[in-house]
N, C-alpha and C positions, 0 to 999 in steps of 0.2 A: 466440409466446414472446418476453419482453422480458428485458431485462439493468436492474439497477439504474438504469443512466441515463435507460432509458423513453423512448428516441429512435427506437431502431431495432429492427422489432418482423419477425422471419421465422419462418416453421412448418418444423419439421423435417421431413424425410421419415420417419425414425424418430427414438423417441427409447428408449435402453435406460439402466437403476440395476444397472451389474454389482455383483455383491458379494462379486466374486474377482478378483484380479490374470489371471486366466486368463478369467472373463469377459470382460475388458475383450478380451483377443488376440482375442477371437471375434469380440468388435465391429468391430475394427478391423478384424478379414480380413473380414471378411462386408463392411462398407462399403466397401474397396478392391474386393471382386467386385464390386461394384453401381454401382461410378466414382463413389462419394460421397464426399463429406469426411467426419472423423470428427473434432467436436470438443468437447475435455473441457469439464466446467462444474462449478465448483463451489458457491458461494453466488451464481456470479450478478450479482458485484459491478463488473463492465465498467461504461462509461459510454458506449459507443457500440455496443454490439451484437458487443463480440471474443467471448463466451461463446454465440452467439446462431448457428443454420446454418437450412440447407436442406436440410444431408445427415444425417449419426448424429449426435446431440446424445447425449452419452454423459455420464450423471451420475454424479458420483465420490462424492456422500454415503455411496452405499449401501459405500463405503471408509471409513469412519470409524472409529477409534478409536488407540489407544498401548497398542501391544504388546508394547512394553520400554521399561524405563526404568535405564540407567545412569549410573557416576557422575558421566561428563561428555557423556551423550547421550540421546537418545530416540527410538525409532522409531515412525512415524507415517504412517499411511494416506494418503492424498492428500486423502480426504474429511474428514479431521479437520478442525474448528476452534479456533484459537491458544485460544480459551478451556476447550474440551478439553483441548488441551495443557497448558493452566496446571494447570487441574484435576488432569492425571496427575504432573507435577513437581514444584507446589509442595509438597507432604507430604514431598518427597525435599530439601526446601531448595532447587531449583533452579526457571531459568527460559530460554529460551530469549534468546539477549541481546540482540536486535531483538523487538518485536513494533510492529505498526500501532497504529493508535488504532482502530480499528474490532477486535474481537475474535471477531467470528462470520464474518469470509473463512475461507477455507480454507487450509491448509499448501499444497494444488497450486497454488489460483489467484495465490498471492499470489510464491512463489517463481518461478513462470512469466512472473512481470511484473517481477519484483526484489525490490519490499516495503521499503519506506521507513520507520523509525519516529525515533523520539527520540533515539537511542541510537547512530543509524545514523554520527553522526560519529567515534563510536570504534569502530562492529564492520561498517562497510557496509552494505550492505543485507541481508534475509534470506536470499536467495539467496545470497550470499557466509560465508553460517554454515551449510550442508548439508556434510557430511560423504560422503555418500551416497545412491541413487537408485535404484529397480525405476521400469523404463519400459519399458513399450512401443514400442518401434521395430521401421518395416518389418515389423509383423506377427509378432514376439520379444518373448520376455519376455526382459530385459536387466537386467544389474545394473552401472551405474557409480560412479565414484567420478573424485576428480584422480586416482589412480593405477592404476585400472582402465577401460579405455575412454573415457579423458579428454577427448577429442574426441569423445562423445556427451554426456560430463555438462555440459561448459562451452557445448554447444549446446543445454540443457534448458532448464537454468535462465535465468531469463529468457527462453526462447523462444515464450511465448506456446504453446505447446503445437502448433507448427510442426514439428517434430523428435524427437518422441515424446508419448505419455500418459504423466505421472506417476503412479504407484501406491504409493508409497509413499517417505521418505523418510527418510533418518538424521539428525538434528539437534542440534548445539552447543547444551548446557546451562552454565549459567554458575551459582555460588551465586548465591542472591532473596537480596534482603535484607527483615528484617522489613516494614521500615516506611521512606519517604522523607518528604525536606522538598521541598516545591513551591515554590515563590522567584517573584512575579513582578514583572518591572522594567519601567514604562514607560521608550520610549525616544520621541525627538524624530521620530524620519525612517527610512528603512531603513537607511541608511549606519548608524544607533545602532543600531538593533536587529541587523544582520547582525554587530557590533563586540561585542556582546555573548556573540551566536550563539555566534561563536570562539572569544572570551576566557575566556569562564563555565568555571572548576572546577568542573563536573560531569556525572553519567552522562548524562542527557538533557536537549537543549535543541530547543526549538522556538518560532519566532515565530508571532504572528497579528496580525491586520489589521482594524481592525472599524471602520464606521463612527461618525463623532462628529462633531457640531455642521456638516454639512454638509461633512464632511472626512472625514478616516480618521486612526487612532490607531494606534502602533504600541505591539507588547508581548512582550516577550519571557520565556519560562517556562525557567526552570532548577531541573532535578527533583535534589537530591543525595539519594544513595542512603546510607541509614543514619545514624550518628550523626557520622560526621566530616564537615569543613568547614564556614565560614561561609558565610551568605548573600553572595551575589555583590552587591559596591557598584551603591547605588540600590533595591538590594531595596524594594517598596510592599507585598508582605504574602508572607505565608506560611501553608504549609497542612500539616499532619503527618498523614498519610494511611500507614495498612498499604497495602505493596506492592501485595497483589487488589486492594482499590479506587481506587488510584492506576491503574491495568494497565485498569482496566474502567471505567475513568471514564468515557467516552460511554453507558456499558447505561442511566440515568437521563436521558439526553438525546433518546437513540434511541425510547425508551418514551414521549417527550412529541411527539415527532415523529409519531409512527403516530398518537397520540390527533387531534393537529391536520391529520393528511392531510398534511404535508409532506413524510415520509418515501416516500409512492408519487408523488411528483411526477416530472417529468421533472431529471435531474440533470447541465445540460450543461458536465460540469467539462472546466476547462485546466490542465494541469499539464505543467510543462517543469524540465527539468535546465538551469541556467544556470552558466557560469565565474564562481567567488566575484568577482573584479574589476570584474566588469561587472554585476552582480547587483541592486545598489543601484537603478543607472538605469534597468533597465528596470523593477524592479519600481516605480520611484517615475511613468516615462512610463504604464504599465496604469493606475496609481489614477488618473493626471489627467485620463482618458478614462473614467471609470467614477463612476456616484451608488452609491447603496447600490439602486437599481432593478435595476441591472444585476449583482448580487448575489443578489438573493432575498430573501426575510424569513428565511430560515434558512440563506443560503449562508456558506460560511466563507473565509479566506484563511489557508494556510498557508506557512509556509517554514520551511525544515529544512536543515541542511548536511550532507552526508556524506562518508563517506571511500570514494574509487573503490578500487575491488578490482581484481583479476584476474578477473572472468568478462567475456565480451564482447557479455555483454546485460545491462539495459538498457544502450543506449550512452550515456555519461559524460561532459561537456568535463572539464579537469583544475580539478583544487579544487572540486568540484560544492556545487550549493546547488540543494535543491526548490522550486519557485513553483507553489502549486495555489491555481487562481479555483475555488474548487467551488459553482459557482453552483446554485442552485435553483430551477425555474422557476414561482412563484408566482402566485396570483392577483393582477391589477394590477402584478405587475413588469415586467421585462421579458421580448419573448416565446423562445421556443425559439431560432427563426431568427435571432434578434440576438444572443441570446446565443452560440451556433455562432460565429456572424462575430466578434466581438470574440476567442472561442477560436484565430480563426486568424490574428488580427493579433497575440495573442501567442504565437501560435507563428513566428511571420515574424521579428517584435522578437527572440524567440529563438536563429532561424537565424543571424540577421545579427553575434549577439556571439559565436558560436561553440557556443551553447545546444544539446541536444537535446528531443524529448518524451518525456512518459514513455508506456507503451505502450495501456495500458488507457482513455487518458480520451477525451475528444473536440474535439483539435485540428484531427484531419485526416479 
């Protein structure tokens, strides 16, 4: 069995698709009789094998779907995916107010790691917009919340699924708006691009990094939601896109990915939490150590700022900013093993300004 990142490949001793919150308690008592691990999985989308065992590989798909939907929430199976979720909220005019760029993870896996999107610098991470929790603990079906067993729920979320099986979750709906304007601004350096990141009036902002002329380019995207504000000074184009396909925008990239075999490559991405102050430097030391080889032909760079919360996973430095190499191990790029190694010199780079990693990828 492999995980997205295609690194780290173990065979379960079992593998069970409960399709009861109450399956799942059987799973998990039956693999503590047997002294196995029990670990959840949802799409699968790790980078180094965290979704991946040798004891209960317990799949949460057969949890899928949204079984209520109100005026400022919606309750959602573990196995659901955000594009499900959109599916069941947008008709109700809502939307959950984090989502990733990727839209077929799952509600568990992605809350279990935090969940970082565009948006995250006004509403934190996904994890930090749950309401509410059915999990699995010690063999229990459990129901938390912040105000009901708060010291299981603030050890869920985010915990990589170390401290319970999620089975289901309550979720912050926020009004969708029709349609957004996409804004994008070349910037000179990261120091311009992060100065952007902050400053931009609007819902979502996120930078990328792409190679050019033997160098790399920085670019900054600022999504404004609906008809009010301007394009943010420097704007070079814009794009007027209904909210679903703004929301979904990877599903045509992801479809040209499978066709070229890049999407089942090995994917040995670095992604760390870095202090906005120190941010710039290292992200500008990684590029001066990096060609576009050591990328991939389809790898990407992103960075994202968010706003830390109150839960105490992912851990956080203060004024946080994402840096993901999400490298692709192509033919003729570089190989797996180098890529690994560069992952952990930015994870070092990381340490040393106060940074953390994030949990899923492949630093460590």
């Amino acid at each position: 069995m492999r995980d997205f990142g295609g690194i780290i490949e173990r065979s379960p001793a079992r593998a069970v698709r409960p399709a009861s919150a109450q399956e799942v308690v059987s799973a998990v008592r039956e693999a503590a009789a047997d002294g196995l691990d029990a670990v959840p999985r949802g799409a699968g989308h790790s980078a180094y094998g965290q979704s991946v065992t040798t004891g209960v590989s317990i799949d949460l798909r057969g949890l899928a779907g949204v079984r209520e939907v109100g005026a400022r929430h919606a309750v959602a199976g573990a196995g659901t995916t955000w594009r499900e979720v959109l599916d069941a909220t947008l008709p109700h005019g809502l939307t959950p107010p984090v989502l990733i760029d990727y839209l077929d993870a799952t509600v568990g896996g992605t809350i279990s790691t935090g969940g970082v999107g565009g948006t995250s610098r006004l509403y934190g991470t996904q994890a930090e917009n749950v309401l509410a929790l059915d999990v699995v603990a010690d063999g229990d079906l459990e129901s938390c919340s912040p105000s009901v067993r708060p010291e299981l729920f603030g050890a869920v979320l985010g915990g990589l699924g170390r401290h319970g099986v999620i089975t289901a979750a309550t979720l912050r709906l926020v009004p969708a708006p029709e349609h957004v304007l996409a804004c994008t601004i070349p910037c000179r350096d990261a120091a311009g691009m992060l100065r952007v990141l902050r400053e931009a009036r609007a819902e979502h902002v996120a930078g990328q990094v792409k190679p050019a002329d033997g160098g790399w380019a920085f670019e900054a995207k600022a999504v404004l939601y609906g008809d009010e504000g301007a394009p943010p000074p420097g704007t070079a184009e814009t794009e007027r896109l209904g909210y679903l396909d703004f929301a979904d925008r990877m599903r045509p990239d992801v479809a040209e990915l499978v066709v070229l075999g890049e999407w089942a490559r090995p994917h040995p991405w670095g992604t760390v939490f870095l202090p906005a102050p120190r941010a710039a430097a290292v992200i500008e030391a990684t590029l001066a150590g990096m060609t576009a080889d050591d990328l991939g032909l389809s790898g990407v760079i992103v960075v994202k700022p968010l706003r830390a919360g109150r839960l105490p996973a992912p851990a956080l430095p203060d004024d946080p900013v994402l840096f993901g190499v999400l490298r692709t191990a192509s033919p003729g790029c570089a190989t797996v093993p180098r890529m690994l190694a560069a992952n952990r010199v930015l994870l070092e780079r990381a340490l040393a300004v106060g940074g953390t990693r994030y949990p899923i990828d492949s630093t460590g």
